[in-house]
C-alpha positions as CSV (number, residue, x, y, z in Angstrom):
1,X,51.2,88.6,45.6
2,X,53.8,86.8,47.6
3,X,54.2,83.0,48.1
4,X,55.6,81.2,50.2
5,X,57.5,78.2,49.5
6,X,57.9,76.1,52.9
7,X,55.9,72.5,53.5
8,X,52.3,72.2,54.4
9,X,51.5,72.0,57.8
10,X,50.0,68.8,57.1
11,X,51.1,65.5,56.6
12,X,49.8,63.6,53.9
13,X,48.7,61.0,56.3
14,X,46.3,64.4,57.8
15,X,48.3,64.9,60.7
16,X,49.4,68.1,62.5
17,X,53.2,68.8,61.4
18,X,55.5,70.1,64.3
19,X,57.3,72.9,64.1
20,X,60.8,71.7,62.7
21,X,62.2,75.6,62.6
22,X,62.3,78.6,65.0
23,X,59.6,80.3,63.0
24,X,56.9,80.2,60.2
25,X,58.2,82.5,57.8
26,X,61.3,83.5,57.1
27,X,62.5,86.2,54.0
28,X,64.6,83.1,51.8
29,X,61.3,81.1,52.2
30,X,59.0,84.0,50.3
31,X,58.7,84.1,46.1
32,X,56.4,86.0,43.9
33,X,54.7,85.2,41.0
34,X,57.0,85.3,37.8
35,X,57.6,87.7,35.3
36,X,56.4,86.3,32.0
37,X,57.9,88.7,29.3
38,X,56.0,89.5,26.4
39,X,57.4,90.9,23.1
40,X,55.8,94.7,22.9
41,X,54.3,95.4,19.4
42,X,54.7,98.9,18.8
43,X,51.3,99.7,17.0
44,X,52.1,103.9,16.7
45,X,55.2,104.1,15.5
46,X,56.4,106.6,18.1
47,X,59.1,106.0,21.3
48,X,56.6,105.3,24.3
49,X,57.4,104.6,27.4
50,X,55.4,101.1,27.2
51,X,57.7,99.9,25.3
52,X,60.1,98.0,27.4
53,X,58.1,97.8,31.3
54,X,61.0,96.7,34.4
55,X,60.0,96.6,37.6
56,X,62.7,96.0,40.8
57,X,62.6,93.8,43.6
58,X,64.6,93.5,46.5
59,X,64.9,89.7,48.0
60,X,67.1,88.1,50.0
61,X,71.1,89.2,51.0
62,X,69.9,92.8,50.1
63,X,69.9,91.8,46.5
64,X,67.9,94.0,43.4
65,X,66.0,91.5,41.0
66,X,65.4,93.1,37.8
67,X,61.6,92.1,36.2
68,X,61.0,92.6,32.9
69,X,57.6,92.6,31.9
70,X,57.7,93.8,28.5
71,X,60.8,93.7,25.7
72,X,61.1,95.1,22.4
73,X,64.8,95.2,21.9
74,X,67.8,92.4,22.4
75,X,71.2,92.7,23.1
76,X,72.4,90.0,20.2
77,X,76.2,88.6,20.0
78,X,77.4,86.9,16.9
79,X,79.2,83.6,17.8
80,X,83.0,84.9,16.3
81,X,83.1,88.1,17.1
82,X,82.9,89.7,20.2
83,X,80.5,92.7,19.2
84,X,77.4,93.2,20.9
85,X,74.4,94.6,18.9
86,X,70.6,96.4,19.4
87,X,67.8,94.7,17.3
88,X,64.7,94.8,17.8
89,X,62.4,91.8,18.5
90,X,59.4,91.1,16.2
91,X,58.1,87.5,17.3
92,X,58.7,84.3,19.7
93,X,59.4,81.7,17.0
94,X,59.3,78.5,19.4
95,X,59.9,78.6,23.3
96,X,61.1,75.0,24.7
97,X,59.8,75.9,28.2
98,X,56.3,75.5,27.0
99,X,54.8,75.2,23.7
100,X,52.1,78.0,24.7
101,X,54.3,80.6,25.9
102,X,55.0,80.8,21.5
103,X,51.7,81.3,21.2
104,X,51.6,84.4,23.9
105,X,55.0,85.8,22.5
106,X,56.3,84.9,26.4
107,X,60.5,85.1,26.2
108,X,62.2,82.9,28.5
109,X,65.8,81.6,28.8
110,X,66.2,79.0,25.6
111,X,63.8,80.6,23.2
112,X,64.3,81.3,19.7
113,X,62.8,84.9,18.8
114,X,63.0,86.6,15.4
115,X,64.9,89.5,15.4
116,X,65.2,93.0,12.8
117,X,69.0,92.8,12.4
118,X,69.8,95.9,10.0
119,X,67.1,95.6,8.3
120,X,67.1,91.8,7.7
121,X,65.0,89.2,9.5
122,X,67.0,86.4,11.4
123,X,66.7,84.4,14.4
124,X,68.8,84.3,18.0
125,X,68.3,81.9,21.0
126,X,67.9,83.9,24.7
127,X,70.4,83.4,26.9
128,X,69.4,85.3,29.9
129,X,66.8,85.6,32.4
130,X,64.8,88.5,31.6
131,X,62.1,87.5,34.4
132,X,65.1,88.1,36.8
133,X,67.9,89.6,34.9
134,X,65.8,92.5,33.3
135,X,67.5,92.4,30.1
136,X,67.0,90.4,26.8
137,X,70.6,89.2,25.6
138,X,70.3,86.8,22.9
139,X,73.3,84.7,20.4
140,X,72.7,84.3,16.3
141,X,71.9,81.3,15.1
């Protein structure tokens, strides 16, 4: 559902605000409600399409947001070298944004996940957006 992010039209001493602009509602004044990515637990075993769920979104200046709603792989860097590798994503191990969104598995931008790096467990910090980038990039720590 769309929200829209403009002042109340009412004071907080209860009176009637004025109109101060040409309109009510205007496109760079609308929002959404945010994407909160979850790591997807593949119970089967098998490539499904549930996976990894995106959704796009067109907003302002005619530009596409990318929504992720689901992740099951990262795109992980090492800090040297400049080689960019698949791994898959097993767990949130702590997410600074909010201490419950660990609990949920939510990924945001900051979090440490736990990663299957060839076959060994480590951990990487996220250093996108995948609410609006649509993509889980992540550095080793």
């Amino acid at each position: 559902m769309t929200q829209w992010h403009t002042k109340s039209k009412r004071k907080k001493t209860g009176g009637n605000r004025t109109a101060v602009r040409r309109c009510d509602k205007l496109l760079a004044w609308r929002g959404g409600d945010a994407a909160a990515t979850i790591v997807s637990i593949d119970g089967s075993g098998d490539d499904n399409d549930d996976d990894e769920r995106r959704k796009s979104k067109v907003v302002k200046g005619s530009v596409i947001k990318v929504k992720q709603y689901r992740a099951k792989f990262a795109t992980v860097m090492e800090k040297g070298k400049k080689k960019a590798m698949k791994a898959e994503i097993l767990s949130v191990e702590e997410n600074t944004a909010n201490r419950l969104f660990t609990r949920r598995n939510i990924i945001t931008k900051g979090a440490t996940i736990k990663i299957n790096l060839d076959g060994k467990e480590q951990t990487a910090k996220v250093t996108s957006r995948p609410g609006q980038d649509g993509i889980v990039q992540a550095i080793l720590e």
